[in-house]
C-alpha positions in Angstrom: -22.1 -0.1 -27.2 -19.7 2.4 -25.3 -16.0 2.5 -26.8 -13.3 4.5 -25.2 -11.5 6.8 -27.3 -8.7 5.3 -28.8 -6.7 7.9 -28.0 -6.6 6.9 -24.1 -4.3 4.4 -24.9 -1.9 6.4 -27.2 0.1 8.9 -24.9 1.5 8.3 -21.4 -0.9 9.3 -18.7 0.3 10.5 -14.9 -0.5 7.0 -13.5 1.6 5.2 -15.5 4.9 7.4 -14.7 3.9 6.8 -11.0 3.0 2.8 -11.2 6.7 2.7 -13.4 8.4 4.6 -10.4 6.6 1.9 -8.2 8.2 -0.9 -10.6 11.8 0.9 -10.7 12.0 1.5 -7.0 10.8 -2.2 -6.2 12.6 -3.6 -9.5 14.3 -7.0 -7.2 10.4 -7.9 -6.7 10.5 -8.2 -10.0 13.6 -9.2 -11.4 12.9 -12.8 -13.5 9.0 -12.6 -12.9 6.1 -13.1 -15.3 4.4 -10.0 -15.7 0.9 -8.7 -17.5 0.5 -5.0 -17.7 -3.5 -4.7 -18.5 -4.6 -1.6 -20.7 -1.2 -0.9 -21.3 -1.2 1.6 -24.1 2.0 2.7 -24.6 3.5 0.2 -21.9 5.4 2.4 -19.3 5.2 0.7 -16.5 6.0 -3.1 -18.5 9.1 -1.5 -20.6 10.6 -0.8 -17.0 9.4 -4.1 -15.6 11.3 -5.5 -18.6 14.1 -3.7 -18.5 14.4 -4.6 -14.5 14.4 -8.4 -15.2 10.9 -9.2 -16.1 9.7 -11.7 -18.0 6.4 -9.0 -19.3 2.8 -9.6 -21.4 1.5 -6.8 -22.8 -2.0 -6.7 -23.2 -4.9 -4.4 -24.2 -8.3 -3.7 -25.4 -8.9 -6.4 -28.0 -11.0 -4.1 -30.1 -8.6 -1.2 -30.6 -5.8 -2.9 -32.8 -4.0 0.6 -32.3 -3.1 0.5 -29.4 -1.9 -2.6 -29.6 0.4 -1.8 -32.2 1.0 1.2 -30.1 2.4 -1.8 -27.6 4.5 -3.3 -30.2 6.0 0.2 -31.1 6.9 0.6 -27.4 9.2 -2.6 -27.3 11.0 -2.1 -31.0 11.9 0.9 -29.5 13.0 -0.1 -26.4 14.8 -2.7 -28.6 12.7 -6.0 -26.4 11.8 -8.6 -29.1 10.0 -11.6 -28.1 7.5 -9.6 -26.0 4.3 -11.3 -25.8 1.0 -9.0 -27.3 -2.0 -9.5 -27.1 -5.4 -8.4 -27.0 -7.5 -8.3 -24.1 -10.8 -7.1 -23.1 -11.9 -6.5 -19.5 -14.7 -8.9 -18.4 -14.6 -11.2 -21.2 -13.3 -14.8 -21.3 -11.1 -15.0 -24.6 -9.5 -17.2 -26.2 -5.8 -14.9 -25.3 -6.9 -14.4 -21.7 -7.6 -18.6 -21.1 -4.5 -19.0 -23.2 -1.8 -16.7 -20.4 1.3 -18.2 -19.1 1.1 -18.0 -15.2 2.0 -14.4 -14.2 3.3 -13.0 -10.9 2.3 -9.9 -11.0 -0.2 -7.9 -13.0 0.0 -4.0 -13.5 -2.7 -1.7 -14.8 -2.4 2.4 -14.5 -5.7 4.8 -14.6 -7.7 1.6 -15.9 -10.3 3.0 -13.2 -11.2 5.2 -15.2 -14.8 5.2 -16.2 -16.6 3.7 -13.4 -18.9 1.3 -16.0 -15.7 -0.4 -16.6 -14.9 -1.1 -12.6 -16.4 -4.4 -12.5 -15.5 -5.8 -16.0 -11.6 -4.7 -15.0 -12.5 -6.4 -11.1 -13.7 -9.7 -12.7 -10.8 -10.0 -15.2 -8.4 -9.8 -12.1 -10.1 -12.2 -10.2 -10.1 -14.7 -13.2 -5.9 -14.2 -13.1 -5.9 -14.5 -9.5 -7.6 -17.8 -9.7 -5.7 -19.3 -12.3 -2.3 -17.6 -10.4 -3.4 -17.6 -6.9 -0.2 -16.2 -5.3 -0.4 -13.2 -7.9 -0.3 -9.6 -6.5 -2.2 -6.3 -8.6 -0.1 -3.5 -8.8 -2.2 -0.4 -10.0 -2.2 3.3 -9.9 -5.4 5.0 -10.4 -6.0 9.3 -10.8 -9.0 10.6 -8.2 -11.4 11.8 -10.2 -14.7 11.3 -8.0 -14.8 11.1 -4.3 -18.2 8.6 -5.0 -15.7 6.6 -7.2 -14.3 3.1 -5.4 -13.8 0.1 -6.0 -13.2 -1.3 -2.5 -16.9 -2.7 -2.6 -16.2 -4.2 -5.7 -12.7 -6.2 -4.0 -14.9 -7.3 -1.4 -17.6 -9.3 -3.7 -14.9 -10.8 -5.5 -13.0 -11.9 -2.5 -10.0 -9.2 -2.6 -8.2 -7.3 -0.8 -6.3 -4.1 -0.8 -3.3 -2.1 0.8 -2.8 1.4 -0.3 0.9 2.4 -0.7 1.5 5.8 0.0 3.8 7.5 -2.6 6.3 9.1 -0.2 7.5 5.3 0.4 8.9 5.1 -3.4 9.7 8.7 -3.8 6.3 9.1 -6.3 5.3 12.3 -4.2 6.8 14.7 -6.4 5.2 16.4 -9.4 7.8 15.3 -11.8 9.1 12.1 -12.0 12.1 11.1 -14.0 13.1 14.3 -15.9 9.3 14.4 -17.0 6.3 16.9 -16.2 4.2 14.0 -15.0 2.0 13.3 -12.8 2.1 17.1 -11.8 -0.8 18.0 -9.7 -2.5 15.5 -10.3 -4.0 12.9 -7.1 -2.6 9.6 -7.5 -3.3 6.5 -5.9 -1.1 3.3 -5.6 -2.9 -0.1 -4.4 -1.3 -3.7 -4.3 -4.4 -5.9 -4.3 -4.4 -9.1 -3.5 -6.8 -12.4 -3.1 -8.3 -12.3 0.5 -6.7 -15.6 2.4 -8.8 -17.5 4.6 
């Protein structure tokens, strides 16, 4: 069995500063919504949801009880109590994942990040989008592969994507909020979707 380093969830990573700029800048989309941040690590992007009006989940890998106390240290000190944890892995029906309020909108930054994973993360949105069929997925990923997609992956499960370029929330810039990140790196910004008939 393959396990990510732990670490990847410990320290704030280039996509998440972009997909909590994305959050900021569009924070009356989410102002009083129900939000799930997926592999959120140290929770960027769903401590600004919160802090924009969001009702947020936090949610990570179930097998790395690290990071999600990691989670929990991210809203004592953004002083947010009553912030649903919990532990979730991608492709796997669980207990936690049947048990989810309906959500809104569900974020996820840089979890394409190993292209095994693709699918299991694909699937897990899919489920969600079932369950919450109006539900939008807000993610950032980092280009790492020109091979690497998952646009065939969104077609099998019956989804959809827009990319949004980053100029159109002021993300094009190699440091965002008084911090060195993303820097050079290529990010991506998608809003997926279920595909309507």
């Amino acid at each position: 069995m393959y396990v990510l380093d732990p670490q990847y969830g410990m320290h704030v990573w280039p996509c998440a500063v972009v997909l909590a700029q994305y959050v900021w800048f569009h924070r009356r989309l989410v102002f009083e919504k129900t939000i799930l941040e997926l592999g959120a690590g140290v929770s960027l992007p769903g401590i600004v949801a919160a802090r924009c009006g969001a009702e947020i989940i936090l949610s990570d890998n179930a097998a790395l009880p690290q990071c999600l106390d990691n989670c929990h240290r991210s809203c004592q000190m953004n002083n947010l109590s009553g912030v649903l944890v919990t532990g979730l892995t991608w492709g796997q029906i669980s207990p936690a994942l049947l048990a989810l309020p309906p959500v809104d909108i569900i974020l996820a930054s840089d979890v394409f990040f190993e292209p095994e994973d693709f699918e299991d993360v694909i699937s897990t949105v899919h489920y969600l989008m079932e369950k919450n069929p109006c539900s939008q997925f807000w993610t950032t990923h980092q280009v790492r592969s020109a091979d690497w997609s998952v646009q065939g992956l969104l077609y099998k499960w019956e989804m959809e994507s827009i990319f949004v370029p980053l100029q159109s929330f002021e993300a094009n810039k190699e440091q965002l909020a008084d911090s060195p990140l993303p820097g050079r790196h290529t990010i991506e910004m998608m809003v997926i979707t279920k595909v309507t008939m």
